[in-house]
Structure formats: structure tokens, C-alpha cells
N, C-alpha and C positions, 0 to 999 in steps of 0.2 A: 395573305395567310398569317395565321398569328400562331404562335409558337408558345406555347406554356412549360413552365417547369414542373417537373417531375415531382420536386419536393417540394417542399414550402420553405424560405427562409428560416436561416434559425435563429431564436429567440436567443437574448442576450443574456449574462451573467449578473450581475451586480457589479460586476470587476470591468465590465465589460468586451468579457471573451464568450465569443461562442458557443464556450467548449462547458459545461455544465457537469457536476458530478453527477450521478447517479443515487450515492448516498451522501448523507454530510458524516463530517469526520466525526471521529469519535469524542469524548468530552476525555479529562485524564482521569477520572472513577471509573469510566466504561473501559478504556485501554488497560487501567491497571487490573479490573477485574476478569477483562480478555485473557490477558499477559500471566495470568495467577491461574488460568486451564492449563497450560502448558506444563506436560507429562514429563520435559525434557529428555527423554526416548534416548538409550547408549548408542541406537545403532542410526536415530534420527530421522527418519522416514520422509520428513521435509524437505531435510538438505539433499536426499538423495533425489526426491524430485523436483527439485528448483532447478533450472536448468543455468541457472548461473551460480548455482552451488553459494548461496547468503549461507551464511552459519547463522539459520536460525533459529537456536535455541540461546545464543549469546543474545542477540538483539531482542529476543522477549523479555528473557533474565532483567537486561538493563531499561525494559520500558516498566515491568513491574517494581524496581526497586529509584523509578523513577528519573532516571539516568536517559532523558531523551536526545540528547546531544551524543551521545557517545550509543545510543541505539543507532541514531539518523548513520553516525561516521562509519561501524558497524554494516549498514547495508551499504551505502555509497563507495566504501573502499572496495567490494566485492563487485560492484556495480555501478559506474558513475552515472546510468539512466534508473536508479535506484528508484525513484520516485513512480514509476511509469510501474515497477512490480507490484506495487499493492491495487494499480487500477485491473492486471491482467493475470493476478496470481486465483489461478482456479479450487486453491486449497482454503 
């Protein structure tokens, strides 16, 4: 009896992981013109649904005035799986 896989293998990265984005990232004209919608809101409606509470209207501020280190430090000190929020943040 032969036995098949459900799924098919998965195709590889460039990188050679697996694991593939969905989108590719953004260029820094597209982030800064993301980064420049941002209403910066008093009462922040973001932060209150992040569930790990990022202060996100600092880390837009710093990606529009192009401050991307101190954006990156900004979500990571709130979140050391920081990286993992922008593949699972439903906003």
C-alpha cells in the first residue's frame, strides 16, 4: 500500500527557508508615505488593540522621519518577537 502526502512539499525561498512572505517588504518611499497616514490619534486606538501594547504611533513617527533603528528598538523593547507582529498584526 503506498501512502501519499496530503500536501505537497514546500517550495523554497531564495534564502533557502521554507518559509516565504506573502508580501515583499516595503521600499523606504512606500514606508515613509505608509508612515505619513498616520493620524497619531490622543486616545490611539492601535495601541489599545495590540495586544502587546507597541506604542504605535512613536514607531510610525520614527519610520516617517526616517529613524529606522530607533523604530526597529521602539517595537523590540515592547516585544522581543517584534518581528513576528507585522506578519500577524490584523490592522
Amino acid at each position: 500500500m503506498t501512502y501519499s502526502s496530503p500536501t505537497p512539499p514546500p517550495e523554497f525561498s531564495p534564502s533557502g527557508s521554507p518559509w516565504q512572505e506573502l508580501l515583499p517588504p516595503l521600499t523606504a518611499y512606500e514606508a515613509t508615505t505608509e508612515a505619513n497616514r498616520c493620524l497619531y490619534c490622543y486616545d490611539a486606538p492601535c495601541v489599545q488593540a495590540c495586544p502587546t501594547h507597541i506604542d504605535i504611533p512613536s514607531f510610525i513617527r520614527k519610520i516617517s522621519t526616517g529613524n529606522l533603528r530607533g523604530s526597529a528598538r521602539t517595537i523590540l523593547e515592547a516585544n522581543f518577537l517584534g518581528g513576528t507582529c507585522a506578519r500577524v498584526c490584523p490592522v
